[in-house]
C-alpha positions as YAML, in Angstrom:
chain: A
units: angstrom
residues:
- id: 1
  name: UNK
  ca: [21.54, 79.94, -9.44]
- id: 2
  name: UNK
  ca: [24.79, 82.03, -8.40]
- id: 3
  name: UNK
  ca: [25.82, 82.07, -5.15]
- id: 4
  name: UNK
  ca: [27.16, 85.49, -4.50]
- id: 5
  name: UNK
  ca: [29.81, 86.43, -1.52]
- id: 6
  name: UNK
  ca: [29.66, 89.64, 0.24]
- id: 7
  name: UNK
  ca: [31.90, 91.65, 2.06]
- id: 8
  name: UNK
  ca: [29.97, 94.17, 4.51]
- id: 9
  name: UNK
  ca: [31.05, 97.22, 6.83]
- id: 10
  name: UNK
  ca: [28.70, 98.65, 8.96]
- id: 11
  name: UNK
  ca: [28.22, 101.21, 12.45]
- id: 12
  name: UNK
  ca: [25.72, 99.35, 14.17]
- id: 13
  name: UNK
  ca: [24.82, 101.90, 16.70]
- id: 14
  name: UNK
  ca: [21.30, 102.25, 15.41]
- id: 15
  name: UNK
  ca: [20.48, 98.70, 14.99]
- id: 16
  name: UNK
  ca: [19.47, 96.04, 17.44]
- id: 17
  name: UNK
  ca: [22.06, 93.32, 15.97]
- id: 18
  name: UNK
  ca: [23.07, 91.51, 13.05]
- id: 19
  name: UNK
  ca: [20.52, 88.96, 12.84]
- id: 20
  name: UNK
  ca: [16.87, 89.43, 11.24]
- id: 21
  name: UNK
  ca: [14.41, 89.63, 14.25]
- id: 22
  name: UNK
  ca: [10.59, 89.77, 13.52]
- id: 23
  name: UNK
  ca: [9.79, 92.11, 15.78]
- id: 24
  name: UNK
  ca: [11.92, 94.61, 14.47]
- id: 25
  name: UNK
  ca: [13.45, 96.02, 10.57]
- id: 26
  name: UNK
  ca: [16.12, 97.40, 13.02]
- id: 27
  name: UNK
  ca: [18.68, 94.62, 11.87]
- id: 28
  name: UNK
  ca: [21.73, 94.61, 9.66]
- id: 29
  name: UNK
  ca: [20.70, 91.30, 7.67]
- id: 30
  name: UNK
  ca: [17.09, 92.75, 7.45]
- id: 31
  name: UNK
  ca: [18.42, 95.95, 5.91]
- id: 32
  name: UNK
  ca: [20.51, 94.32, 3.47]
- id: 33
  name: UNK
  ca: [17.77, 91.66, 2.67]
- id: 34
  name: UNK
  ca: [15.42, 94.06, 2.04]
- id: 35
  name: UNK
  ca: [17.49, 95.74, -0.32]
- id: 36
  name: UNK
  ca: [18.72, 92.78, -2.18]
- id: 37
  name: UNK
  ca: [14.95, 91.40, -2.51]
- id: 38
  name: UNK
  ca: [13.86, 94.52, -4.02]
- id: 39
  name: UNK
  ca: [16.59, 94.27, -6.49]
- id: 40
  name: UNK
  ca: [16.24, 91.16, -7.55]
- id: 41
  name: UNK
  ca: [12.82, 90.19, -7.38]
- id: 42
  name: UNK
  ca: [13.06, 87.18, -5.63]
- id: 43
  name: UNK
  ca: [13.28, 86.76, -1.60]
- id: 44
  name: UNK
  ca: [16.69, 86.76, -0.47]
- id: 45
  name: UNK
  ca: [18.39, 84.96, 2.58]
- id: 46
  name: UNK
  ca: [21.50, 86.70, 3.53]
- id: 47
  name: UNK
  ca: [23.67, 84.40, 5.43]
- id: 48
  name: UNK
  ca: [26.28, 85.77, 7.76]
- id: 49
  name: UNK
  ca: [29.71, 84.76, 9.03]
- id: 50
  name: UNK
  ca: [28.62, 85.91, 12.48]
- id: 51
  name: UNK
  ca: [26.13, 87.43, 14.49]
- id: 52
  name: UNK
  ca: [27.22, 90.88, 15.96]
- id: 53
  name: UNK
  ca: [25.12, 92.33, 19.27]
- id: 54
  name: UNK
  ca: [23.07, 95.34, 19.24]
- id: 55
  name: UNK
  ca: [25.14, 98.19, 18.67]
- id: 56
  name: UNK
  ca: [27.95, 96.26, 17.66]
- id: 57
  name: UNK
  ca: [30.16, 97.23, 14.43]
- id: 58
  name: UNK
  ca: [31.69, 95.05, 11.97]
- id: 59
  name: UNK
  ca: [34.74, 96.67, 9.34]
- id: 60
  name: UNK
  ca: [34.39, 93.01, 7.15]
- id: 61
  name: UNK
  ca: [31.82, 90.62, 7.92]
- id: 62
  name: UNK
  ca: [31.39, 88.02, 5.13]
- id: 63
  name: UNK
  ca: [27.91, 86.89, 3.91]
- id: 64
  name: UNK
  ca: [26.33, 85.13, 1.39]
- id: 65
  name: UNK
  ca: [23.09, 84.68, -0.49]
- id: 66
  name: UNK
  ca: [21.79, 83.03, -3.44]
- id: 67
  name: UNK
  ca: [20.05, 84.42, -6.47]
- id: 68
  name: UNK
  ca: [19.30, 84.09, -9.95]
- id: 69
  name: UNK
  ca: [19.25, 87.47, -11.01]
- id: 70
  name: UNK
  ca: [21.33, 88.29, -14.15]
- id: 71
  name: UNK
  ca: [22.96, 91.72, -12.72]
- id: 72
  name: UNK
  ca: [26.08, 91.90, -12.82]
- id: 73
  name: UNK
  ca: [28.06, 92.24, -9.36]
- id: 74
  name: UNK
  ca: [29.31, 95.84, -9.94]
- id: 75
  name: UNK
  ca: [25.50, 96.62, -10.64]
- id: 76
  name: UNK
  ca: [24.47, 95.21, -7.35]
- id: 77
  name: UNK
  ca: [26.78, 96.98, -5.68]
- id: 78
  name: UNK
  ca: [25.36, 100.44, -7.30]
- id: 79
  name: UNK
  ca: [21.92, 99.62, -6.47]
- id: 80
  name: UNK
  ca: [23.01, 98.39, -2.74]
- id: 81
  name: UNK
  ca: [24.85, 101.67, -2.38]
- id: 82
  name: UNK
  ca: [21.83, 103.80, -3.20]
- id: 83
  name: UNK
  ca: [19.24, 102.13, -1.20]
- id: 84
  name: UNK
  ca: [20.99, 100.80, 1.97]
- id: 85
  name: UNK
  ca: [21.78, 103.29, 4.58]
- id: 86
  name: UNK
  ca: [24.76, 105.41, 4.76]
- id: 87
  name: UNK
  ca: [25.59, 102.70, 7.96]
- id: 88
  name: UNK
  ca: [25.27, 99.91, 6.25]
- id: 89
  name: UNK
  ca: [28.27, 99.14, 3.31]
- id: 90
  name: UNK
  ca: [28.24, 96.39, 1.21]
- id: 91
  name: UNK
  ca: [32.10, 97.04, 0.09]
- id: 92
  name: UNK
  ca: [32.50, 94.11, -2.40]
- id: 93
  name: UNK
  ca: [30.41, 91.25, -4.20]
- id: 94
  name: UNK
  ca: [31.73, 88.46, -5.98]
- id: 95
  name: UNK
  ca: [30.90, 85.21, -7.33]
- id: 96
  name: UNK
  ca: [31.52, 82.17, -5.29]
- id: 97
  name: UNK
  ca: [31.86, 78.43, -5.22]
- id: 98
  name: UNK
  ca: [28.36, 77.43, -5.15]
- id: 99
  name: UNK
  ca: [29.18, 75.25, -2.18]
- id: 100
  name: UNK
  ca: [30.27, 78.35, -0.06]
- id: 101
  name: UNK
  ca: [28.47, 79.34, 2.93]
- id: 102
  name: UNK
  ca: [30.17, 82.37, 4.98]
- id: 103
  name: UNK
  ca: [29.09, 81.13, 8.53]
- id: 104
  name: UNK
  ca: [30.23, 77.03, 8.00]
- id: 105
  name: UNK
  ca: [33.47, 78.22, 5.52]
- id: 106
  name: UNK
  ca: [34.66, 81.00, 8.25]
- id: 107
  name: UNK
  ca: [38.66, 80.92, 8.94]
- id: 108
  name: UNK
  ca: [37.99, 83.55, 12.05]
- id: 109
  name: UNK
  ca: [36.73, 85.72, 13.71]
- id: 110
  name: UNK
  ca: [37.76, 88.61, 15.73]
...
């Protein structure tokens, strides 16, 4: 399994925060879940660096998530670019340490 790092940008003025609630698909990690769980096939947990508020914004908030799809990292970032919302960037994907984890790894935050 590949654990896969993420750098995301986003205007969160439509959403009610960064965190998946389940009363609500109004979140930036539900977005981008639901996106990357279509692609691959297999349900995705996106772990963030952070939490943001509701209408907060974020220019590079790390994440990561683990999968063992095949597609290569400038494919995901294709598909995430067509199917997430013109809000919601994921501006890089890379393959990390498999020990990583964005919110327990974090250097800051500002």
């Amino acid at each position: 399994m590949r654990n896969l790092k993420c750098s995301i940008q986003y205007d969160g003025s439509r959403y009610r925060g960064w965190q998946r609630l389940s009363t609500t698909d109004k979140t930036i990690q539900g977005k981008i879940e639901a996106v990357l769980s279509q692609m691959t096939g297999e349900h995705v947990q996106l772990i963030g660096a952070s939490r943001t508020d509701a209408g907060a914004h974020a220019l590079k908030q790390i994440a990561n998530f683990k999968t063992k799809s095949l597609l290569s990292c400038d494919e995901m970032l294709r598909y995430c670019s067509r199917y997430l919302p013109e809000d919601i960037v994921v501006k890089e994907i890379a393959v990390t340490d498999p020990q990583f984890h964005a919110r327990y790894n974090a250097r800051s935050k500002t």
